[in-house]
C-alpha positions, 0 to 999 in steps of 0.5 A: 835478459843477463843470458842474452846479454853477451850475445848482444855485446859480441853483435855490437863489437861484430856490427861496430867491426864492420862499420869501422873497416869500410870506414877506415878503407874509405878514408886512408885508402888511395883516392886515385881514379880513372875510367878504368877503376870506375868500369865495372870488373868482369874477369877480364872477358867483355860483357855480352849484351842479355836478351830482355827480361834476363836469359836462360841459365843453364840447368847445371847451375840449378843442380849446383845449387841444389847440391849446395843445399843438400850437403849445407842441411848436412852440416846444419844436422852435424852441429847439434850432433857434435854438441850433443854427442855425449848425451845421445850415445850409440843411438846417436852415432848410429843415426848420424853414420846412416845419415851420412851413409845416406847423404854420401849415396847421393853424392856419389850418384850425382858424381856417377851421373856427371853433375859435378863437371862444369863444362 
């Protein structure tokens, strides 16, 4: 239990942070409100009624997404790596170039195919 125990602090001291901050803004900050304020903030663009039961998204907004997951998997691989990079030695630093070589791959065949433009 000592090991975890500064983990479980530095969750507190996180947890009471967050609290504290919207507790502070909703008490020292201005309480003046009009019909403006209250409306919901869509970018300055009049909101347009949906069609029942949602519309249709686009599908580069899938392909956005799936593009986010692909290179958040390559940082979630290149941490551990970082951390361990010593102990891995050239096997590791030539595994990790052939991911990235092939991570990049797919990121210049996505580039090559138009999905990064949002038209």
């Amino acid at each position: 239990m000592n090991a975890y125990a500064p983990i479980l602090v530095l969750g507190a001291i996180a947890a009471a942070f967050a609290v504290g901050s919207v507790a502070m803004a909703a008490l020292t900050g201005p309480k003046r409100y009009n019909r403006a304020k209250l409306d919901a903030y869509e970018c300055g663009i009049e909101p347009t009624p949906q069609p029942t039961g949602g519309g249709r998204f686009p599908i580069k907004y899938y392909l956005t997404a799936m593009l986010f997951i692909v290179f958040d998997i390559e940082i979630v691989f290149l941490y551990p790596w970082a951390v361990s990079f010593d102990a891995l030695g050239i096997f590791g630093l030539v595994e990790m170039v052939l991911f990235i070589a092939t991570v990049f791959v797919a990121y210049a065949y996505v580039w090559r195919r138009g999905g990064l433009e949002w038209d």
